[in-house]
C-alpha positions in Angstrom: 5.6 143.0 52.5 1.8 143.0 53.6 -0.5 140.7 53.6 -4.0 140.0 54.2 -5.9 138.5 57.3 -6.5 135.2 55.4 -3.1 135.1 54.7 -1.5 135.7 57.9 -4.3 132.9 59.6 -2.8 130.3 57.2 1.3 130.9 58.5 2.0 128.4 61.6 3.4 131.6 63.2 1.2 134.3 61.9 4.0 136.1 60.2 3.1 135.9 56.6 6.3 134.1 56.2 5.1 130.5 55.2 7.7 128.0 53.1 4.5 126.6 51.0 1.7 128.0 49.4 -1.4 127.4 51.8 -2.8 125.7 48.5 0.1 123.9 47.7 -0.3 120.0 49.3 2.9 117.8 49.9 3.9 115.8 46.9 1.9 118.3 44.5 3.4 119.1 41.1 3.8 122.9 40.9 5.4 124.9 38.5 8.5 125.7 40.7 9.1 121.8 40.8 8.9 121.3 37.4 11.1 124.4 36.7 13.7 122.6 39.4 13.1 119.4 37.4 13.7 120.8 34.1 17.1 122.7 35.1 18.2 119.2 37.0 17.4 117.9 33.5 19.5 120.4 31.9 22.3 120.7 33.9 22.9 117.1 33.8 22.6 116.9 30.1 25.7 119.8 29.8 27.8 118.2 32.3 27.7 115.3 30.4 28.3 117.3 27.1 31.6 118.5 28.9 30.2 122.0 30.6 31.2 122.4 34.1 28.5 123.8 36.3 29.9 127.6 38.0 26.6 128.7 39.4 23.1 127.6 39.5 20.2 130.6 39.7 22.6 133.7 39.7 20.6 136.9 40.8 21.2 140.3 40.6 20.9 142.2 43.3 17.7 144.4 43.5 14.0 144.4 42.0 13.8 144.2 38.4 17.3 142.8 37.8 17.8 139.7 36.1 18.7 135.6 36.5 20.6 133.1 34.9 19.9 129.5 35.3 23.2 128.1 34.9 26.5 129.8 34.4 28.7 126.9 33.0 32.0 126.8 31.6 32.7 125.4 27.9 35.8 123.0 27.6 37.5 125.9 25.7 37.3 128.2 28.5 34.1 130.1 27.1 31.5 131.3 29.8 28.0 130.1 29.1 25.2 131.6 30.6 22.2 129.1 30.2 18.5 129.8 30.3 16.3 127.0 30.4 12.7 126.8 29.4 10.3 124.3 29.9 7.1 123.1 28.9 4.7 120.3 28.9 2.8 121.1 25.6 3.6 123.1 22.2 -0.1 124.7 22.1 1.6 128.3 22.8 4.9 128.0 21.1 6.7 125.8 23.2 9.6 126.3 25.5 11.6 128.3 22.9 8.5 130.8 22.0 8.8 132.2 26.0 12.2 134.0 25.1 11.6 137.4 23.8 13.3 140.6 24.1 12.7 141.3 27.6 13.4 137.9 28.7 17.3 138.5 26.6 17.5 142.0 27.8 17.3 140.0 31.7 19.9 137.5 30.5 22.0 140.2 29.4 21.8 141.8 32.1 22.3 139.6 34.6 25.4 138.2 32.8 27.4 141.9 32.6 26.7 141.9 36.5 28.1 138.7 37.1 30.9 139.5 34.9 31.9 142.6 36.4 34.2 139.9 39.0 36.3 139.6 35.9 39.8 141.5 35.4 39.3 140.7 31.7 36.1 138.7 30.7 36.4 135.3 29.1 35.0 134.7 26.2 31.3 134.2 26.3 27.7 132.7 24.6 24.4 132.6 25.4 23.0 129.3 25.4 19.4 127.7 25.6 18.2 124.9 27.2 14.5 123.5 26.0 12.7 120.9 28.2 9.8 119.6 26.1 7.6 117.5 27.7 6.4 116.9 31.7 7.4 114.4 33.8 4.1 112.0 32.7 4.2 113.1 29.5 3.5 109.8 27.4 6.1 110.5 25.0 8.5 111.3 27.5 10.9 114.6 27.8 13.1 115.6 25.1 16.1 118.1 25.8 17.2 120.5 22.6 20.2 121.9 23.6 20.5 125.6 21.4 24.3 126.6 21.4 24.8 130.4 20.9 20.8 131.3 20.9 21.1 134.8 20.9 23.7 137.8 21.2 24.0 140.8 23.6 23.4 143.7 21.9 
């Protein structure tokens, strides 16, 4: 990966490698936390619904591949890959207007990969999570849990 002068001057070791932003302060509310917050959120809600958590953040391997948030497992056996979405405000949709094709397509994907360590696949859903709300929202967060959101084509 390259970077830029500016860049490598704001690395303790001058590597480019840096665990922060160089913008980012300690404490600070980015979009990564409240992603982590909203999938802690989530997966706490499921396991208390009776879903037992697999894997958190499955990758596939490679550049353009895909991710699932949570790969759970239904009291019934059933495999349920889990994307959650948050957001602080409906101006733009909401959390459930960011899932479009390409965003399934991903999910799809990522879900055939991970299922490829199966003899014979279980049976399986996709399922979405939505996070409404931040964590100083004034009306608080809501959770809408959507059971079998979508198919794989």
């Amino acid at each position: 990966m390259w970077f830029s002068r500016k860049q490598l001057a704001k690395t303790p070791t001058g590597s480019g490698a840096s665990t922060a932003s160089a913008d980012t302060q300690p404490g600070q509310i980015t979009t990564k936390r409240l992603g982590d917050a909203a999938e802690s959120l989530a997966r706490d809600h499921l396991v208390r619904a009776g879903l037992t958590l697999l894997q958190a953040n499955y990758r596939t391997p490679g550049r353009g591949g895909g991710e699932v948030d949570l790969i759970m497992r239904a009291p019934d056996g059933t495999l349920v890959f889990v994307e959650v979405r948050q957001r602080t405000g409906s101006s733009h949709g909401g959390a459930g207007a960011s899932i479009g094709a390409v965003k399934q397509r991903r999910l799809v994907f990522a879900a055939r990969h991970y299922l490829m360590r199966f003899a014979t696949p279980p049976p399986c859903r996709f399922d979405v999570v939505l996070v409404q709300g931040g964590l100083d929202t004034p009306g608080g967060t809501t959770i809408e849990w959507l059971r079998g959101a979508f198919e794989a084509d």
